[in-house]
N, CA, C and O atoms as a GROMACS GRO file, in nm:
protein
  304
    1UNK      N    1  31.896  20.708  12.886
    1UNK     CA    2  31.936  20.616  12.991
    1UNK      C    3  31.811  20.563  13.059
    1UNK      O    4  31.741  20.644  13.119
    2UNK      N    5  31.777  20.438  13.056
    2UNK     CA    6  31.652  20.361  13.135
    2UNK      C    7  31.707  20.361  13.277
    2UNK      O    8  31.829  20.352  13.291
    3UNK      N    9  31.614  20.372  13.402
    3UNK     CA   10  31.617  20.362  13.495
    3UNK      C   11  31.614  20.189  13.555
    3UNK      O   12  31.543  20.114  13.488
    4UNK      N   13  31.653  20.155  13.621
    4UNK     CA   14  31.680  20.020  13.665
    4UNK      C   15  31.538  19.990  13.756
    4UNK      O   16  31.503  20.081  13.832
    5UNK      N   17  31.479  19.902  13.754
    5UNK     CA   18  31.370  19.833  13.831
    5UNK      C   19  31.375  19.798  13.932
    5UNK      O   20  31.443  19.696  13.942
    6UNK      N   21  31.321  19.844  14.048
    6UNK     CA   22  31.364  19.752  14.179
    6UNK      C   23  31.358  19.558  14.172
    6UNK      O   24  31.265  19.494  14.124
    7UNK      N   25  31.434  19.522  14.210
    7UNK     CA   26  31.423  19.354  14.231
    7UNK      C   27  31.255  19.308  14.260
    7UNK      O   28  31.193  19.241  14.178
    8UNK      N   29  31.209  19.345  14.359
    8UNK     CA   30  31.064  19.331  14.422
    8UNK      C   31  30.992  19.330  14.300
    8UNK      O   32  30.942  19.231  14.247
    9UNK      N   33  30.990  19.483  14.247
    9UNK     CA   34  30.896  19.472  14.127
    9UNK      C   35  30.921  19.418  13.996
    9UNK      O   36  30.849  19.450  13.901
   10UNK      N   37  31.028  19.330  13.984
   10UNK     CA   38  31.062  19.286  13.896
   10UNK      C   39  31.006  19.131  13.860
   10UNK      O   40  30.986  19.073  13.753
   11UNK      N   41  30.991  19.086  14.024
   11UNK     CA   42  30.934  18.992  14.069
   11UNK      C   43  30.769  18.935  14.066
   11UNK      O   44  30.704  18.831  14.065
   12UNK      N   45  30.756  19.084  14.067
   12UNK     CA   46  30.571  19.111  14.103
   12UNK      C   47  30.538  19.133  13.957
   12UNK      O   48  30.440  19.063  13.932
   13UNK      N   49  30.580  19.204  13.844
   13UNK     CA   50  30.520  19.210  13.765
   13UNK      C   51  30.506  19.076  13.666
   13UNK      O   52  30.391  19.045  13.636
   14UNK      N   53  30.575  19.026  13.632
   14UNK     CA   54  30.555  18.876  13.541
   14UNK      C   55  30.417  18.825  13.610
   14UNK      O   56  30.326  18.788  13.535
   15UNK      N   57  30.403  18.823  13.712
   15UNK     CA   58  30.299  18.698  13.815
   15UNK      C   59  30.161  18.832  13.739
   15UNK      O   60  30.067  18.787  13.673
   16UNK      N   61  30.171  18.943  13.758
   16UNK     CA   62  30.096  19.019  13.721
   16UNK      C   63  30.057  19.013  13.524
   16UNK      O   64  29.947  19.001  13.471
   17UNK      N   65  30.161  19.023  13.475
   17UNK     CA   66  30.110  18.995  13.310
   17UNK      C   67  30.086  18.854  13.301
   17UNK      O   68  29.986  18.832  13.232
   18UNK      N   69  30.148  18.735  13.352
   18UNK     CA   70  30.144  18.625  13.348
   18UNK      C   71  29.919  18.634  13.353
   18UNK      O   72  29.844  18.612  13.258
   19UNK      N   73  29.896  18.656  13.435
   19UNK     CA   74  29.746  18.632  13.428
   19UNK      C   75  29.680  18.686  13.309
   19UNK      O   76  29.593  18.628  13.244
   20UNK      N   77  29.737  18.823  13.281
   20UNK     CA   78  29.680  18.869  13.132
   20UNK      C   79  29.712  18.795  13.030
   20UNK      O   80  29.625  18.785  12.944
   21UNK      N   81  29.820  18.734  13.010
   21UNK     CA   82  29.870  18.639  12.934
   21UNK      C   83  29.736  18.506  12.918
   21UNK      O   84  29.662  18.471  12.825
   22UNK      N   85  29.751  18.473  13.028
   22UNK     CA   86  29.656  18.365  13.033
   22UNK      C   87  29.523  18.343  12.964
   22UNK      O   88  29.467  18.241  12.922
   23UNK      N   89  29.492  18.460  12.966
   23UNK     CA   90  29.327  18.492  12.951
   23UNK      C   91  29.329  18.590  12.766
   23UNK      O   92  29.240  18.645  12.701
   24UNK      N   93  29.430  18.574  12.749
   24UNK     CA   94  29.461  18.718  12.575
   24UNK      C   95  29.452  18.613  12.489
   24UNK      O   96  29.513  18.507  12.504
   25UNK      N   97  29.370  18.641  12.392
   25UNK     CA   98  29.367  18.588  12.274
   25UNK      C   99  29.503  18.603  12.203
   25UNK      O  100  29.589  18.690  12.217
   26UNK      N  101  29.498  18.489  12.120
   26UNK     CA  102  29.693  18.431  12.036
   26UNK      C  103  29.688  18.551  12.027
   26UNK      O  104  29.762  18.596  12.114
   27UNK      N  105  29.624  18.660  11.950
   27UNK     CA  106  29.686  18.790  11.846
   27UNK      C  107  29.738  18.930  11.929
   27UNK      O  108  29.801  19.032  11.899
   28UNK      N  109  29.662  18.863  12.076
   28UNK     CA  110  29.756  18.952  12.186
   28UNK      C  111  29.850  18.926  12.259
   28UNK      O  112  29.921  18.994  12.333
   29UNK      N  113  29.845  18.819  12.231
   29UNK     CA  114  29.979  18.736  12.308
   29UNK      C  115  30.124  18.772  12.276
   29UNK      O  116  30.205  18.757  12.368
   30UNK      N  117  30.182  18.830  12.128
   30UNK     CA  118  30.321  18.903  12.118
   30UNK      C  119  30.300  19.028  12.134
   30UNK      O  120  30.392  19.100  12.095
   31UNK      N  121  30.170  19.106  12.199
   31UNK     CA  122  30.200  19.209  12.228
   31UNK      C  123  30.218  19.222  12.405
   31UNK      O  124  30.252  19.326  12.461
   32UNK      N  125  30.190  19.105  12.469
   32UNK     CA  126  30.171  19.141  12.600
   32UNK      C  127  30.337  19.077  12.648
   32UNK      O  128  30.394  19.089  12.756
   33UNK      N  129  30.384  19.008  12.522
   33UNK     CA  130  30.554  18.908  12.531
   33UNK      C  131  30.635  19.112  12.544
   33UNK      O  132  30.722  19.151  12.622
   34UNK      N  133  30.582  19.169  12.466
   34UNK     CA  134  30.671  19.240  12.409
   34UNK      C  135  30.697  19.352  12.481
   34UNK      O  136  30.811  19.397  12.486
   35UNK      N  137  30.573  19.421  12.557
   35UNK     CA  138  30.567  19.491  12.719
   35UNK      C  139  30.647  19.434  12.808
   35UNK      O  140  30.699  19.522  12.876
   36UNK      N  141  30.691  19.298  12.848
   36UNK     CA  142  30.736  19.233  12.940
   36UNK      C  143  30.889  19.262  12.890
   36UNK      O  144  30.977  19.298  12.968
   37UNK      N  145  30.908  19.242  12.753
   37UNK     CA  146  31.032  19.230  12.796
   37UNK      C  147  31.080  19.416  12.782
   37UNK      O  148  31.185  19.452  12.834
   38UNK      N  149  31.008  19.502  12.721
   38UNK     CA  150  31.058  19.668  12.729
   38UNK      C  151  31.082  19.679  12.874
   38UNK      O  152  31.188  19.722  12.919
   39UNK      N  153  30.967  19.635  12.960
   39UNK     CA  154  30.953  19.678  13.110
   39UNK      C  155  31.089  19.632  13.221
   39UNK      O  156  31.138  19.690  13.318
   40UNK      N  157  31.119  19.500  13.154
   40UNK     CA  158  31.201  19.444  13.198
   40UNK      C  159  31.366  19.419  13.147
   40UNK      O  160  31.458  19.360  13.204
   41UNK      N  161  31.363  19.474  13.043
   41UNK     CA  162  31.499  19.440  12.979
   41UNK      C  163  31.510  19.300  12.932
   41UNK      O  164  31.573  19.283  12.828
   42UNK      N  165  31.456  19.190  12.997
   42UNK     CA  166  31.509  19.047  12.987
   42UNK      C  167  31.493  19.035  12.825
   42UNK      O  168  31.443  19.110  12.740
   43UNK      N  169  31.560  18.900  12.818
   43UNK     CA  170  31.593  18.847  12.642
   43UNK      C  171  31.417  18.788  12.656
   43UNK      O  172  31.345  18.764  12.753
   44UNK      N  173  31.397  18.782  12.496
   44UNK     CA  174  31.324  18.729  12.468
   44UNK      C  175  31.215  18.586  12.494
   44UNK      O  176  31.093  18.575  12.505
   45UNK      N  177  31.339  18.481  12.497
   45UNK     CA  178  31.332  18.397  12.544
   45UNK      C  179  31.321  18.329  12.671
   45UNK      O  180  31.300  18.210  12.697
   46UNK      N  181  31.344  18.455  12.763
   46UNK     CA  182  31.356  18.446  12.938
   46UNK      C  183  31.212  18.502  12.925
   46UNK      O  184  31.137  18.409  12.956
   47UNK      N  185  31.161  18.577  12.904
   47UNK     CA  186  31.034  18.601  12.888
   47UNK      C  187  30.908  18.547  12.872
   47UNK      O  188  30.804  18.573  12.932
   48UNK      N  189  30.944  18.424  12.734
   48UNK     CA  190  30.870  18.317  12.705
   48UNK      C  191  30.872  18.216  12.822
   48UNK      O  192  30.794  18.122  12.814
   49UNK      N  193  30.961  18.227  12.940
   49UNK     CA  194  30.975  18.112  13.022
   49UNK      C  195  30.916  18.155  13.117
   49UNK      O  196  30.838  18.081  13.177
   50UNK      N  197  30.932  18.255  13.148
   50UNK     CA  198  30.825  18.282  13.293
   50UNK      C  199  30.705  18.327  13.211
   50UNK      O  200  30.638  18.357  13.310
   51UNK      N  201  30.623  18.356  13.109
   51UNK     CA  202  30.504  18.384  13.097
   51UNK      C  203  30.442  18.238  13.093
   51UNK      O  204  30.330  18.216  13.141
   52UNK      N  205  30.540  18.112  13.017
   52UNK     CA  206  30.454  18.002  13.021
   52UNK      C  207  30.494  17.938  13.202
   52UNK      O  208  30.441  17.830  13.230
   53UNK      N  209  30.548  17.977  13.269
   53UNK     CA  210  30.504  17.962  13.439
   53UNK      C  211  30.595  17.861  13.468
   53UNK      O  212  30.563  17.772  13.547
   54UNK      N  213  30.734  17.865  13.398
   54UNK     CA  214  30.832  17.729  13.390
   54UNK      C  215  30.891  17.792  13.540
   54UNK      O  216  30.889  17.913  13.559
   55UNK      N  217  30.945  17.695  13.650
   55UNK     CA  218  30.990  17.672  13.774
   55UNK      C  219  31.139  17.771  13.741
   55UNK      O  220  31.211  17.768  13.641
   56UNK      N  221  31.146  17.834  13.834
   56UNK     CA  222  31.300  17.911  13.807
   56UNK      C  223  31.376  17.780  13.850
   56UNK      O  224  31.346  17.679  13.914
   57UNK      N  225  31.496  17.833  13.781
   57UNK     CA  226  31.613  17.734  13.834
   57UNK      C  227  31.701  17.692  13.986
   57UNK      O  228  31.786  17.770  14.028
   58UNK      N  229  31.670  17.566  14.059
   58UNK     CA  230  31.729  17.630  14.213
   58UNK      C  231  31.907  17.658  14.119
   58UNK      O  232  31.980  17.654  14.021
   59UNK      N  233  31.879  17.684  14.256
   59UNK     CA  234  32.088  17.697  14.279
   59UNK      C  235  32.123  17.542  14.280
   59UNK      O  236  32.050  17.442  14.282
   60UNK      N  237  32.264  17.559  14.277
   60UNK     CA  238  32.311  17.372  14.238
   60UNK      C  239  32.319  17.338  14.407
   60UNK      O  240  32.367  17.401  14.502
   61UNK      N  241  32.272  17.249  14.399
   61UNK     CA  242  32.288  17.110  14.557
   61UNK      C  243  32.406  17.103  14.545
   61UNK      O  244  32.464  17.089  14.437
   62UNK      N  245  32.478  17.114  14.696
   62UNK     CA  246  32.581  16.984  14.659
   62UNK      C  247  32.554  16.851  14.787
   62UNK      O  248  32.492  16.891  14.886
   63UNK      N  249  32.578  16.761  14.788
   63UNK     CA  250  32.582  16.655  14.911
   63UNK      C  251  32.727  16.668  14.966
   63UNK      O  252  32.839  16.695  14.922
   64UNK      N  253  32.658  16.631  15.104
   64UNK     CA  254  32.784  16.575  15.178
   64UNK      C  255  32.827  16.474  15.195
   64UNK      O  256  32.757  16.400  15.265
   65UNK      N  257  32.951  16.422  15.146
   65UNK     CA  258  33.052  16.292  15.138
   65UNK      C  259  33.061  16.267  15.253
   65UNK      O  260  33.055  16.349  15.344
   66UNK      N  261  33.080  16.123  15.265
   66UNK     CA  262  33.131  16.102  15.444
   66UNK      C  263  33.286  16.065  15.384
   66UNK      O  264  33.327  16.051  15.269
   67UNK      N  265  33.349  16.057  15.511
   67UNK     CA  266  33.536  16.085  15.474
   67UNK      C  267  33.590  15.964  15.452
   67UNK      O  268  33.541  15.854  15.482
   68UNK      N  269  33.688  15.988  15.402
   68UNK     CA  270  33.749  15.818  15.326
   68UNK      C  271  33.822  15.769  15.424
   68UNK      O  272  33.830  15.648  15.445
   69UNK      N  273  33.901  15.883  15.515
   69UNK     CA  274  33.940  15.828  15.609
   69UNK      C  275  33.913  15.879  15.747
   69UNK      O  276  33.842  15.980  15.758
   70UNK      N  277  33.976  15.802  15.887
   70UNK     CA  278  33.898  15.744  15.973
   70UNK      C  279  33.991  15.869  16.028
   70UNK      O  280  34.063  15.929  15.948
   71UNK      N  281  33.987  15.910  16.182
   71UNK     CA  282  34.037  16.051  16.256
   71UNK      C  283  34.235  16.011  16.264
   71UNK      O  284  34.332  16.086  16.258
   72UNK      N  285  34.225  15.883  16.277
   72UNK     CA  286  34.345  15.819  16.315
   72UNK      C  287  34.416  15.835  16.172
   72UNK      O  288  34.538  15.849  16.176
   73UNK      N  289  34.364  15.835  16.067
   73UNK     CA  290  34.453  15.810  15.962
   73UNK      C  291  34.494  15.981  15.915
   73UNK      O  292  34.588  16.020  15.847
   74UNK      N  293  34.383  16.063  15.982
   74UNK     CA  294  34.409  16.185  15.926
   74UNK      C  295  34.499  16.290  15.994
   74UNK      O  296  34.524  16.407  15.966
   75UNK      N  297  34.543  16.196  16.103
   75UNK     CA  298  34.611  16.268  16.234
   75UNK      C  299  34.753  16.259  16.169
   75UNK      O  300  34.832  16.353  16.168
   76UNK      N  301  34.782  16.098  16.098
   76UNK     CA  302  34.910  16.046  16.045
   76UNK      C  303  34.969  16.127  15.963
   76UNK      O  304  35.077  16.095  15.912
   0.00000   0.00000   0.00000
């Protein structure tokens, strides 16, 4: 049974390999992919996205509509 990661450090470590990443020659580069994801559980491919430093996703916007109708029509 693996122990679960705190959130915090889950956070802190990518920003942390992310720099080793940066600086590793290609032939270390699927070994430092491959620590990230044991340490972390994540898929493969979530891995490849935060080591190349891609923007997380916000949450969805929504806007606010102004009302179709007027106080008088909504009273009716």
């Amino acid at each position: 049974m693996t122990a679960k990661m705190a959130h915090a450090t889950r956070m802190e470590l990518p920003d942390t390999i992310r720099r080793r990443d940066r600086t590793a020659a290609n032939k270390n580069k699927h070994r430092i992919l491959g620590e990230l994801i044991a340490a972390t559980g994540i898929t493969k491919k979530s891995a490849i996205g935060i080591l190349d430093g891609r923007p997380a996703q916000d949450s969805r916007q929504t806007r606010q509509r102004q009302s179709l109708y007027n106080e008088a029509a909504r009273s009716a």
